[in-house]
PDB file of N, CA, C and O in Angstrom:
ATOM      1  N   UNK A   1       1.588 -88.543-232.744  1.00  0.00           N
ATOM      2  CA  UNK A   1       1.905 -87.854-233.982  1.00  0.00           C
ATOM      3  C   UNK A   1       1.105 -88.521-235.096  1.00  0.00           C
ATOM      4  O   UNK A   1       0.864 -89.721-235.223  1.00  0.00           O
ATOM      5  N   UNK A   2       0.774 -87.592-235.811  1.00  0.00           N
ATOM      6  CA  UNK A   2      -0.425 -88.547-237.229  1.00  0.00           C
ATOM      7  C   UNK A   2       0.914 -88.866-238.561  1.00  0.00           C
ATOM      8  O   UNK A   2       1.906 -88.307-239.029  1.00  0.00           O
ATOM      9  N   UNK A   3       0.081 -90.195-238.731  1.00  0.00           N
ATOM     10  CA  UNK A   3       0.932 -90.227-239.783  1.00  0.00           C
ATOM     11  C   UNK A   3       1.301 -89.442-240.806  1.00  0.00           C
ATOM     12  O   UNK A   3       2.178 -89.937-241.514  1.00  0.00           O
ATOM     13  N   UNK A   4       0.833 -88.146-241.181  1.00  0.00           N
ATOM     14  CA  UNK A   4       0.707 -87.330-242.259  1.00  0.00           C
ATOM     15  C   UNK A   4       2.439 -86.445-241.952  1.00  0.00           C
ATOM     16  O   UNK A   4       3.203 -86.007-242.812  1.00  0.00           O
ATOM     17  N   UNK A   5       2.610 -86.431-240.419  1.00  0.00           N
ATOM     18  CA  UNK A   5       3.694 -85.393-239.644  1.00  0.00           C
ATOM     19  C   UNK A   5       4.840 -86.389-239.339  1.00  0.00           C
ATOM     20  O   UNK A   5       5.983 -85.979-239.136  1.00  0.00           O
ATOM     21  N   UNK A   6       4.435 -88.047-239.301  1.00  0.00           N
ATOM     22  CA  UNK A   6       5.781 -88.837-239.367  1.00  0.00           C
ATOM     23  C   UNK A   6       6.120 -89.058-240.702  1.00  0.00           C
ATOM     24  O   UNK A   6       7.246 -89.499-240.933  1.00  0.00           O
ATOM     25  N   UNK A   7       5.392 -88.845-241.576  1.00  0.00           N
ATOM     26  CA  UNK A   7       6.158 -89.275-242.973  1.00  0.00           C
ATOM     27  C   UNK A   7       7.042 -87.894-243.407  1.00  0.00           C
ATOM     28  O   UNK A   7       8.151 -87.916-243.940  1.00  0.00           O
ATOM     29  N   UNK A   8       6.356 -86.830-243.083  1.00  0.00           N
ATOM     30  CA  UNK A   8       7.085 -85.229-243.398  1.00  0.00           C
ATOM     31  C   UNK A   8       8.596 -85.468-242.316  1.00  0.00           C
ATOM     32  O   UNK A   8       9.671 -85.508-242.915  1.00  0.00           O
ATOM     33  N   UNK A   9       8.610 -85.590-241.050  1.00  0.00           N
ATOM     34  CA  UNK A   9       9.560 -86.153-239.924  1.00  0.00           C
ATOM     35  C   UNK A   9      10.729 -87.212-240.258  1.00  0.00           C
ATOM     36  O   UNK A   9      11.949 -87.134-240.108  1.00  0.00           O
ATOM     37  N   UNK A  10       9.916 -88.212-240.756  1.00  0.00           N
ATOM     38  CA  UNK A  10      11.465 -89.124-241.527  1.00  0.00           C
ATOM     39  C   UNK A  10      11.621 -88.233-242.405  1.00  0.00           C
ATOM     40  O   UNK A  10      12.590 -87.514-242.163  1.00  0.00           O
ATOM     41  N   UNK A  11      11.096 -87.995-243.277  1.00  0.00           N
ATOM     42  CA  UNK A  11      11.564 -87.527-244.749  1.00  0.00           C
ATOM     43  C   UNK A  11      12.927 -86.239-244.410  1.00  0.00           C
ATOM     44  O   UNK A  11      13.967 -86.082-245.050  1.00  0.00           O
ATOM     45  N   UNK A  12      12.468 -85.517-243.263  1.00  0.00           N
ATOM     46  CA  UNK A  12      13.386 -84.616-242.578  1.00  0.00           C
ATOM     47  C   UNK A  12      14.208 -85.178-242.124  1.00  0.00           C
ATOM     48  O   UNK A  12      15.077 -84.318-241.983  1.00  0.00           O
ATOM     49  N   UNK A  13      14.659 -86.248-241.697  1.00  0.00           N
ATOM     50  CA  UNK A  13      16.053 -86.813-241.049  1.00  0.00           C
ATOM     51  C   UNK A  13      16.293 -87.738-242.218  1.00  0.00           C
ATOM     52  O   UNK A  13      17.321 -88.405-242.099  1.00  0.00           O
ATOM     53  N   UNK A  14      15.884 -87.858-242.863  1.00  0.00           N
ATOM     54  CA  UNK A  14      16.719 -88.877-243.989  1.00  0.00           C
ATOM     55  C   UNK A  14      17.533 -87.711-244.466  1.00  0.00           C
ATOM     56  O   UNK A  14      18.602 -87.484-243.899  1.00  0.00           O
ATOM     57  N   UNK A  15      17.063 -86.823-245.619  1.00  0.00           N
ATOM     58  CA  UNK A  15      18.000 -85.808-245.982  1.00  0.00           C
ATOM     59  C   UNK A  15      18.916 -84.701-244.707  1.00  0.00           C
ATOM     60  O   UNK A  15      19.893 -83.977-244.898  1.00  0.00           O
ATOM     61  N   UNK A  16      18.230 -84.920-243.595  1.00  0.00           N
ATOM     62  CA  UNK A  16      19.396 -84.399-242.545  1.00  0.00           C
ATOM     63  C   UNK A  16      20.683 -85.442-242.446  1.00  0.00           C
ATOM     64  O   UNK A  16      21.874 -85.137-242.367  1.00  0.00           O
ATOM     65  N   UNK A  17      20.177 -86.561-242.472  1.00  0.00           N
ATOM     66  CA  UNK A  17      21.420 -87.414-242.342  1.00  0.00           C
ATOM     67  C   UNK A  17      22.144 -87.360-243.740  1.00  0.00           C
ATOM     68  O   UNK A  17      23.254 -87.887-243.807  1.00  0.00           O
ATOM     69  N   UNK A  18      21.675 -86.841-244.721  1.00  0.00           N
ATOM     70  CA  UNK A  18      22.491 -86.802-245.687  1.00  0.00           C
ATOM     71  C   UNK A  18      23.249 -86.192-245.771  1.00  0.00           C
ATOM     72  O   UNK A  18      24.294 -86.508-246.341  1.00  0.00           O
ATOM     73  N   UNK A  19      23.043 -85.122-245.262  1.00  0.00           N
ATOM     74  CA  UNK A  19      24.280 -83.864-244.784  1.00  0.00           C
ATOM     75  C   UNK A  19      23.337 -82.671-245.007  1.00  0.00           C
ATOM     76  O   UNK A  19      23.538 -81.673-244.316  1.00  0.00           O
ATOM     77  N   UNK A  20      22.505 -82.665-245.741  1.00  0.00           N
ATOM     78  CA  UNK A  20      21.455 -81.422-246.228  1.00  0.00           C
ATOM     79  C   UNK A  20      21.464 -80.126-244.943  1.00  0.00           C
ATOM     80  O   UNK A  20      21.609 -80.563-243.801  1.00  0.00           O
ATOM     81  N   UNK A  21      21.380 -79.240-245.027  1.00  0.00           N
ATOM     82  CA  UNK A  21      20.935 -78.203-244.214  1.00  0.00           C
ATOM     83  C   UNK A  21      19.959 -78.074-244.362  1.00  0.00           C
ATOM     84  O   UNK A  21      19.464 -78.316-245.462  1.00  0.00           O
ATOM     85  N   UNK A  22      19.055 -77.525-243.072  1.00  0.00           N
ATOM     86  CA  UNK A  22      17.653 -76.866-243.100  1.00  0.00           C
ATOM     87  C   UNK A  22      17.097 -76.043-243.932  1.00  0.00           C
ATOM     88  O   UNK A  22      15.874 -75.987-244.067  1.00  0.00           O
ATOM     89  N   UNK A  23      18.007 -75.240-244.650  1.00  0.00           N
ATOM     90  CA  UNK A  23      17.070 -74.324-246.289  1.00  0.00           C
ATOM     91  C   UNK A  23      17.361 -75.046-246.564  1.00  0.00           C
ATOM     92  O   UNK A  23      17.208 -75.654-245.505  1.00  0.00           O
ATOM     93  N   UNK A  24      17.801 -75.824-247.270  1.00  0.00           N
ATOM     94  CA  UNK A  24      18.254 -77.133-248.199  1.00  0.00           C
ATOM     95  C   UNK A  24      16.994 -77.950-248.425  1.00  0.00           C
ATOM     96  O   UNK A  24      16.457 -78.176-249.510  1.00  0.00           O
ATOM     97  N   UNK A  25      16.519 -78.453-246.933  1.00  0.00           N
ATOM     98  CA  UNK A  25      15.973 -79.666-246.417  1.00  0.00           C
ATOM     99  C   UNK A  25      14.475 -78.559-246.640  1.00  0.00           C
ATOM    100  O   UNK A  25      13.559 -79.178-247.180  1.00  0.00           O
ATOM    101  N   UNK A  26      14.262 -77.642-246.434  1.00  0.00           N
ATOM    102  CA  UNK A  26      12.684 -77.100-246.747  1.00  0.00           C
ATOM    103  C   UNK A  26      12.813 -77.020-248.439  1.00  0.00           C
ATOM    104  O   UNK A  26      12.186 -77.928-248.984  1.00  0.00           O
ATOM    105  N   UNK A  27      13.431 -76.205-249.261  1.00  0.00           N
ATOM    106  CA  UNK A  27      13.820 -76.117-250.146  1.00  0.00           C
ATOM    107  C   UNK A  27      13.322 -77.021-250.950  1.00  0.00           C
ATOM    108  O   UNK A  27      12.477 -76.766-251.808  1.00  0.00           O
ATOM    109  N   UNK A  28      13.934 -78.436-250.677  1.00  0.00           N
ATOM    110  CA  UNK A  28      13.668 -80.066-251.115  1.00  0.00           C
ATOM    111  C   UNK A  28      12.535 -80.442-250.983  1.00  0.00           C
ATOM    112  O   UNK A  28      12.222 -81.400-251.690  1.00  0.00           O
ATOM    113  N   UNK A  29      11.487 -79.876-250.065  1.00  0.00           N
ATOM    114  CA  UNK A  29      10.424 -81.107-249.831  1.00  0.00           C
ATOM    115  C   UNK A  29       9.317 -79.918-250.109  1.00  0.00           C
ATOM    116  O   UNK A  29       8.149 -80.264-250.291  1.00  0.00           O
ATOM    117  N   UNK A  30       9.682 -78.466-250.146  1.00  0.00           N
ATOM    118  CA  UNK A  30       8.823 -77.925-250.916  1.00  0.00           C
ATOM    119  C   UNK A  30       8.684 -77.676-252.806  1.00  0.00           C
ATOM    120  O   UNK A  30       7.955 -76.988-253.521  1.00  0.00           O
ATOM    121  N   UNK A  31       9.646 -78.505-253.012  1.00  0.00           N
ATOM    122  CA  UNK A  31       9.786 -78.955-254.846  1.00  0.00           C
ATOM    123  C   UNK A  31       9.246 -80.415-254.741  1.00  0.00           C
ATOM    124  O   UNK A  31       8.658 -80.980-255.664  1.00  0.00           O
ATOM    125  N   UNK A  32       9.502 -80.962-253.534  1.00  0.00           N
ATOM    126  CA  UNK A  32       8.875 -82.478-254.006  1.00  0.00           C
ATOM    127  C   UNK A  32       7.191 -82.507-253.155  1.00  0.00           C
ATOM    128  O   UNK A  32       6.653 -83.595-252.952  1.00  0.00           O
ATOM    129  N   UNK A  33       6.687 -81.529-252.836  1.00  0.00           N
ATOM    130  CA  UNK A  33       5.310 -81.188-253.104  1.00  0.00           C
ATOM    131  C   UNK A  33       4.778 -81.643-251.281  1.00  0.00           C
ATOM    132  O   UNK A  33       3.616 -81.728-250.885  1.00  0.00           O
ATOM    133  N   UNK A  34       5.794 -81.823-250.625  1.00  0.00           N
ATOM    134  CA  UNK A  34       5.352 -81.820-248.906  1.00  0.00           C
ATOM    135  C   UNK A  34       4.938 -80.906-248.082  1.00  0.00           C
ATOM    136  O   UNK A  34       5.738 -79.972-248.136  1.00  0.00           O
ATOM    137  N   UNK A  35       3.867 -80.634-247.141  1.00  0.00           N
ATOM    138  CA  UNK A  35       2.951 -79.513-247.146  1.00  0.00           C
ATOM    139  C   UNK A  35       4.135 -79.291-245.574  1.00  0.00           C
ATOM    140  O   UNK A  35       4.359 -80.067-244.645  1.00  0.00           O
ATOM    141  N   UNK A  36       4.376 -78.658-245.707  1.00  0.00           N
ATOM    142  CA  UNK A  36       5.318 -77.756-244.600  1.00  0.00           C
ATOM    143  C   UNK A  36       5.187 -76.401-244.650  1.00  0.00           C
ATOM    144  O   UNK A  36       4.434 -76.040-245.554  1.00  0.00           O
ATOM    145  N   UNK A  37       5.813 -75.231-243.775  1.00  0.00           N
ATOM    146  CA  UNK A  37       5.192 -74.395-243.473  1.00  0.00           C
ATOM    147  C   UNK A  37       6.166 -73.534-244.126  1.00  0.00           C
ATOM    148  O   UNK A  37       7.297 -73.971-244.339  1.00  0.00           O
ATOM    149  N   UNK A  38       5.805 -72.223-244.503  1.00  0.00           N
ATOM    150  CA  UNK A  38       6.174 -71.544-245.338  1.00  0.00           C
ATOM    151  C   UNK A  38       7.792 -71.128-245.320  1.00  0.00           C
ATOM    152  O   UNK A  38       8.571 -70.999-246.264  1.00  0.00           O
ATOM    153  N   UNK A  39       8.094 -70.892-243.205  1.00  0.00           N
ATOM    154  CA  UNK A  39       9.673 -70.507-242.954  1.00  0.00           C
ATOM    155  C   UNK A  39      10.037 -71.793-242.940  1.00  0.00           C
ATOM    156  O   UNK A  39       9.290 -72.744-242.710  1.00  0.00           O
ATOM    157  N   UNK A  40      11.715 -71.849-243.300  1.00  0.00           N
ATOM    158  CA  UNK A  40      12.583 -72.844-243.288  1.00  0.00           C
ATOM    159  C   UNK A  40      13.021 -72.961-241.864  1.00  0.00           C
ATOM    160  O   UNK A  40      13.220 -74.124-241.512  1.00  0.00           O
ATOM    161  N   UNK A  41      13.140 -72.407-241.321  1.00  0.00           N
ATOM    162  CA  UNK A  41      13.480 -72.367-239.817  1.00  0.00           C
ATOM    163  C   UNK A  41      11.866 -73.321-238.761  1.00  0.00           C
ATOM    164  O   UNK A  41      11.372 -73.306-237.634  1.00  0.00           O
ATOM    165  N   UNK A  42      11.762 -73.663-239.435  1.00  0.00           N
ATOM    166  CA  UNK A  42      10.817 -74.780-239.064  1.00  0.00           C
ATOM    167  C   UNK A  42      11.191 -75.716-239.120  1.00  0.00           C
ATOM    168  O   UNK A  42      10.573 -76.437-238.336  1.00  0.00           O
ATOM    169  N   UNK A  43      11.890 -76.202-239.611  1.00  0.00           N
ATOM    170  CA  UNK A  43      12.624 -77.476-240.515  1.00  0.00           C
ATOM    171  C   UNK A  43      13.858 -77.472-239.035  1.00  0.00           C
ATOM    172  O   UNK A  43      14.178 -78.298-238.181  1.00  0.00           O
ATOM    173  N   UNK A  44      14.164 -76.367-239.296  1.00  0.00           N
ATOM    174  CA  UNK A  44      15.467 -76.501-237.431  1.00  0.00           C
ATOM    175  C   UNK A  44      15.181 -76.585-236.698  1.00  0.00           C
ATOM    176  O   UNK A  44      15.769 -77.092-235.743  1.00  0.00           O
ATOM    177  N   UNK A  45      14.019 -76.095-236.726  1.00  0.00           N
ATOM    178  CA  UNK A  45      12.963 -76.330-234.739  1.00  0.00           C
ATOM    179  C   UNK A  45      12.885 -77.952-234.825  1.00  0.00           C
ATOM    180  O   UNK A  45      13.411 -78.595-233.916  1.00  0.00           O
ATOM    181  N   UNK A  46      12.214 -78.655-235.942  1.00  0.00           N
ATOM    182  CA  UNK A  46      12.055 -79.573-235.759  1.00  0.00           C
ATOM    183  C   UNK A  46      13.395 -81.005-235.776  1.00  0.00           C
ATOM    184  O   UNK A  46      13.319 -82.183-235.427  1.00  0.00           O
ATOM    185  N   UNK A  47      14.338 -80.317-236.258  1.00  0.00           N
ATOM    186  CA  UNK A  47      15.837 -80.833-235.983  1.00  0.00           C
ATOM    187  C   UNK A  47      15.880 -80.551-234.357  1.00  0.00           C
ATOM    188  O   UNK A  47      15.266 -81.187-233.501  1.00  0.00           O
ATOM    189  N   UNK A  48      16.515 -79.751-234.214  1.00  0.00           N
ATOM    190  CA  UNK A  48      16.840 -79.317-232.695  1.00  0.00           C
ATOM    191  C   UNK A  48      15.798 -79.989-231.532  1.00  0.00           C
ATOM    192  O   UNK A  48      16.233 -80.271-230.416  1.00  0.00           O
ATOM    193  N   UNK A  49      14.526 -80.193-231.868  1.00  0.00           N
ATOM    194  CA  UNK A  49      14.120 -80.731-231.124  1.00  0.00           C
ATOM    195  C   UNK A  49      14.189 -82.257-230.418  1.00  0.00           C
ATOM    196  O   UNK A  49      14.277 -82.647-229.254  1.00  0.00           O
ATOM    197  N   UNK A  50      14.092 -83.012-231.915  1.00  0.00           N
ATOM    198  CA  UNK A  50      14.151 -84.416-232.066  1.00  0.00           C
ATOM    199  C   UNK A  50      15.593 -84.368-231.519  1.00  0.00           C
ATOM    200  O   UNK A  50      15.364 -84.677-230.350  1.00  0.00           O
ATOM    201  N   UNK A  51      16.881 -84.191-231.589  1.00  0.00           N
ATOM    202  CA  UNK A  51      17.899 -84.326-231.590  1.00  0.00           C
ATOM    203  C   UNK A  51      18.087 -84.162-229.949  1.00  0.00           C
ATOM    204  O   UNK A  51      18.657 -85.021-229.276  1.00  0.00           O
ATOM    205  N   UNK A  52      17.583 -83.055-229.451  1.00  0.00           N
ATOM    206  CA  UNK A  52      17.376 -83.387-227.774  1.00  0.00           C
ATOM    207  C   UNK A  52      16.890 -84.232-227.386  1.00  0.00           C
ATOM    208  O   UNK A  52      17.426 -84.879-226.487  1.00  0.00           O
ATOM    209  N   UNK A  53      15.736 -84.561-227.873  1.00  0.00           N
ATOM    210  CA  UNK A  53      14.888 -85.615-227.220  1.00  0.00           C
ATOM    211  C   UNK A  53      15.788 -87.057-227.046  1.00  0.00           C
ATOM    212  O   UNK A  53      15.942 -87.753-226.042  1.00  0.00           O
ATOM    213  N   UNK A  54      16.321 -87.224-228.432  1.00  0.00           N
ATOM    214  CA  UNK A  54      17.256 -88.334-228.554  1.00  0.00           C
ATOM    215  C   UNK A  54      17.847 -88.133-227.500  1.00  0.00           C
ATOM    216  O   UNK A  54      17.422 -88.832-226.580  1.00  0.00           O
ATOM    217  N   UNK A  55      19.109 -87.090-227.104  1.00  0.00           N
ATOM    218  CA  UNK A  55      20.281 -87.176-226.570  1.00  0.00           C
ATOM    219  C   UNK A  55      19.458 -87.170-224.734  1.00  0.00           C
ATOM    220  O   UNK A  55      20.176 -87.728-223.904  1.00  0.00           O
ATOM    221  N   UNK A  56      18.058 -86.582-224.159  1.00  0.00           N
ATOM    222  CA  UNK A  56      17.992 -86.848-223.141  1.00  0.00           C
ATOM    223  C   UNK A  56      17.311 -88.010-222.898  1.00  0.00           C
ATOM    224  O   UNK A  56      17.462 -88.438-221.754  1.00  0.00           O
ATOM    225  N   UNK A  57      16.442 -88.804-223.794  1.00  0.00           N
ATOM    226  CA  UNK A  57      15.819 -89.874-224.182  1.00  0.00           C
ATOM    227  C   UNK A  57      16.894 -91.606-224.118  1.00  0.00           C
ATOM    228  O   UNK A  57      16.487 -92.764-224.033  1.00  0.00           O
ATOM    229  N   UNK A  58      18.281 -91.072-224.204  1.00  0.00           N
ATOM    230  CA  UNK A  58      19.582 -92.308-224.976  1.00  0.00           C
ATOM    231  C   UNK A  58      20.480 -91.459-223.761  1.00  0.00           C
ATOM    232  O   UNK A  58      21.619 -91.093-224.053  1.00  0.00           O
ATOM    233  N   UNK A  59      20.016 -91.212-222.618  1.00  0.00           N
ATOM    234  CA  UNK A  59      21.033 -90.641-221.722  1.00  0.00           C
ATOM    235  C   UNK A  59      21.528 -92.110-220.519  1.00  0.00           C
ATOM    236  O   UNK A  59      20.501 -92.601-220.051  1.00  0.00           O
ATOM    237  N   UNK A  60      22.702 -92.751-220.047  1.00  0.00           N
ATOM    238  CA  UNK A  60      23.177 -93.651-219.227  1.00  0.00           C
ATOM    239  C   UNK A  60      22.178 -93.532-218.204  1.00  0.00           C
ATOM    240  O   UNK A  60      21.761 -92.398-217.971  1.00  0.00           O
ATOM    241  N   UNK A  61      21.673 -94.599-217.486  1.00  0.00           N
ATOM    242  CA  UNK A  61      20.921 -94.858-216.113  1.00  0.00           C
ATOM    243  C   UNK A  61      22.207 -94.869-215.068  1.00  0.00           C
ATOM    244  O   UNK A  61      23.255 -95.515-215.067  1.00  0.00           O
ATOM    245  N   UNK A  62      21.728 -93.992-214.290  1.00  0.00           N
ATOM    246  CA  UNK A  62      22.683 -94.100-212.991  1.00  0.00           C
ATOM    247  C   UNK A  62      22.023 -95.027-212.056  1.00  0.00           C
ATOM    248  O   UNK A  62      20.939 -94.739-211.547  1.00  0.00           O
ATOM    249  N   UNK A  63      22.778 -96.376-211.760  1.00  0.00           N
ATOM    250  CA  UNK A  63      22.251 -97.044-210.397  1.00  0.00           C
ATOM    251  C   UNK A  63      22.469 -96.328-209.238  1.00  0.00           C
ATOM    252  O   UNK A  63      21.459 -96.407-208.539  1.00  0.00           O
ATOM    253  N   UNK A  64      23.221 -95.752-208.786  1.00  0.00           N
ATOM    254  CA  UNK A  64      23.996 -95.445-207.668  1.00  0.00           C
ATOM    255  C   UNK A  64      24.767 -94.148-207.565  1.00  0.00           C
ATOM    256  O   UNK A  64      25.736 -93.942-208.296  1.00  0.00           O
ATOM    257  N   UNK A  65      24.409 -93.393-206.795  1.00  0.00           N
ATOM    258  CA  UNK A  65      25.192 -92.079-206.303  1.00  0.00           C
ATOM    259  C   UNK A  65      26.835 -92.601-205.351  1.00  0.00           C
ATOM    260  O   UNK A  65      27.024 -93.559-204.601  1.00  0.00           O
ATOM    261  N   UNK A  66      27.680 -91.611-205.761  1.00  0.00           N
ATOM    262  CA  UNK A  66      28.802 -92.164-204.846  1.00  0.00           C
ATOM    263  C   UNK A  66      29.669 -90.923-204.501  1.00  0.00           C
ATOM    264  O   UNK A  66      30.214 -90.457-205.502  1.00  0.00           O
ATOM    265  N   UNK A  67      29.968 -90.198-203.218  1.00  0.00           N
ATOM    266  CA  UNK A  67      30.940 -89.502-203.059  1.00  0.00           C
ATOM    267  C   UNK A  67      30.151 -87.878-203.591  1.00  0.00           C
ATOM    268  O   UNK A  67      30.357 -87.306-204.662  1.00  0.00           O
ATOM    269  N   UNK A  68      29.240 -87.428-202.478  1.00  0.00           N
ATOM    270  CA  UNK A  68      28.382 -86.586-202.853  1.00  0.00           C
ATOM    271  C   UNK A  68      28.454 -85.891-201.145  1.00  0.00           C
ATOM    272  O   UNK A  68      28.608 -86.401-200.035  1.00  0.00           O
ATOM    273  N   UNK A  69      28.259 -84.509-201.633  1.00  0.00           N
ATOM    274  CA  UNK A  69      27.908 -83.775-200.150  1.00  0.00           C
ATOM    275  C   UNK A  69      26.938 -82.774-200.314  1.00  0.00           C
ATOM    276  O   UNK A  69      26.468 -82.087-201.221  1.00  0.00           O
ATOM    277  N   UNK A  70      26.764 -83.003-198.677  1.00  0.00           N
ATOM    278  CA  UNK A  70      25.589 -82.011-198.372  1.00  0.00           C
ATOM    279  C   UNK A  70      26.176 -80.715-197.948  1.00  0.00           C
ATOM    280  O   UNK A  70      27.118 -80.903-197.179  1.00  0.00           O
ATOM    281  N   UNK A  71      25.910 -79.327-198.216  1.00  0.00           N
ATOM    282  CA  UNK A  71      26.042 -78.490-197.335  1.00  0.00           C
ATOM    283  C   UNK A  71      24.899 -77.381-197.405  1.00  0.00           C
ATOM    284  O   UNK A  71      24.499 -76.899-198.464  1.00  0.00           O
ATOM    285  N   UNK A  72      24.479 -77.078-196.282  1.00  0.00           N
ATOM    286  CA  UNK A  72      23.584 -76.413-195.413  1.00  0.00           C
ATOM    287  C   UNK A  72      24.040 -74.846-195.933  1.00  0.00           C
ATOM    288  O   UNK A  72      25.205 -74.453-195.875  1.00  0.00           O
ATOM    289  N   UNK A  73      23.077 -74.153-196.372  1.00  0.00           N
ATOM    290  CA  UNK A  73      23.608 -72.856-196.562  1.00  0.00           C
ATOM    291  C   UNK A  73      22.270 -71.628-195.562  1.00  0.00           C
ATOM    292  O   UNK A  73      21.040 -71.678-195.575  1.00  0.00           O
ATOM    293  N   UNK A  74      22.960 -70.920-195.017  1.00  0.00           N
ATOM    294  CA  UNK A  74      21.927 -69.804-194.035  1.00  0.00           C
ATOM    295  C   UNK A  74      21.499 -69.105-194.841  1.00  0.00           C
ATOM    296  O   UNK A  74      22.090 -68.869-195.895  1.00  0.00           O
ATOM    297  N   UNK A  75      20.600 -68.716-194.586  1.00  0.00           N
ATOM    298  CA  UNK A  75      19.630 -67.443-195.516  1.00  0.00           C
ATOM    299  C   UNK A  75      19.261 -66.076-194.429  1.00  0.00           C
ATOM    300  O   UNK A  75      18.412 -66.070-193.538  1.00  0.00           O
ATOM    301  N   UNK A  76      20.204 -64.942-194.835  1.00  0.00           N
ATOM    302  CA  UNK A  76      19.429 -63.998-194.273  1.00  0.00           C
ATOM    303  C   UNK A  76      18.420 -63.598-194.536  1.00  0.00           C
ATOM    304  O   UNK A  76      17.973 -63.488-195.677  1.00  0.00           O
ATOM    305  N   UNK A  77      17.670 -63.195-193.129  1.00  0.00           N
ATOM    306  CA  UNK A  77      16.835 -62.427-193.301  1.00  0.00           C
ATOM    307  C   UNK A  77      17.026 -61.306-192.880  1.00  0.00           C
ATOM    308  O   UNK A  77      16.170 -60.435-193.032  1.00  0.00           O
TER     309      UNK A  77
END
């Protein structure tokens, strides 16, 4: 990512963590002069995304499987 898209990126989760909503949060950084793209719903893609990444990124390591089955299923033909 270039720095030009991580400074626009924090600047988007600082006021997300503020409580701001996404028109809110485009709204804001197109008065404080940040080159983002014209729909606000850009601003949610880029929420929704990061926010997965986190949650599959910060997901528990499983050592060990326990108490699992196999079953065999037929396929007609």
């Amino acid at each position: 990512m270039s720095k030009d898209r991580r400074i626009i990126h924090n600047e988007i989760f600082r006021l997300y963590n503020k409580g701001l909503g996404y028109k809110r949060i485009h709204r804001n950084m197109v008065e404080n002069g940040f080159d983002v793209a014209k729909s606000s719903t850009t601003i949610d893609s880029i929420i929704k995304k990061r926010l997965k990444r986190e949650a599959f990124l910060n997901q528990p390591i499983t050592n060990e499987y326990r108490n699992y089955d196999i079953e065999f299923l037929k396929v007609a033909t």
